[in-house]
N, C-alpha and C positions, 0 to 999 in steps of 0.2 A: 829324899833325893840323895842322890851319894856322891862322896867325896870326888869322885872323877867327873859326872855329870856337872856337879856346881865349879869344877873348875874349868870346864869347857864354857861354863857359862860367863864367866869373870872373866875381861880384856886385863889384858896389863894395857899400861898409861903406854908402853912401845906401840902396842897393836892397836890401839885409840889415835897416838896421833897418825900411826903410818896411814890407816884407814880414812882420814881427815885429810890428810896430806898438810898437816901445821907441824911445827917444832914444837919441842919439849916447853922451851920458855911460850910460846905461843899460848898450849894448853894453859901452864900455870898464873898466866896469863890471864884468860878466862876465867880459872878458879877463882881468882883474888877478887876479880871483879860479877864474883855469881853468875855465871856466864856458860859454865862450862856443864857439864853432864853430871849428874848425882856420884858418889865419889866414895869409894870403902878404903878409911884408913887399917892397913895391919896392923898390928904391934909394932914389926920392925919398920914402920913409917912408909911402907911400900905402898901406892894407891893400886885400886882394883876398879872398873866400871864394871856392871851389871849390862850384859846385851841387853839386855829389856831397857833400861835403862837410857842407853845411846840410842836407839832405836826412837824412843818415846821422843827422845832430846833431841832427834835428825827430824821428826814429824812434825814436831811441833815447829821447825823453822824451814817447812816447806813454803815456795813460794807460793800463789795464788794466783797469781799474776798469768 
């Protein structure tokens, strides 16, 4: 996979909550409480979602109903 491709793949935590429509604390929020979507810390402590990822974590809280 190449560098561009896996970065198209990767949300930043802006593009995760805009897409969610929650605030930052919201997100962090969920994190603390295992709540939130599978989560790639950087080096420089930046978080990344994997689309497949959020995707998986939007299905799995589909209603039934």
């Amino acid at each position: 996979m190449t560098t561009a491709l896996r970065a198209r793949s990767m949300l930043t935590l802006a593009e995760v909550c805009e897409e969610l429509s929650v605030s930052r604390s919201t997100f962090y929020d969920w994190r603390a409480k295992r709540r939130a979507p599978r989560c790639i810390k950087l080096p420089n402590g930046d978080l990344r979602i994997r689309r497949s990822d959020l995707d998986h974590w939007l299905d799995d809280r589909e209603d039934a109903a």
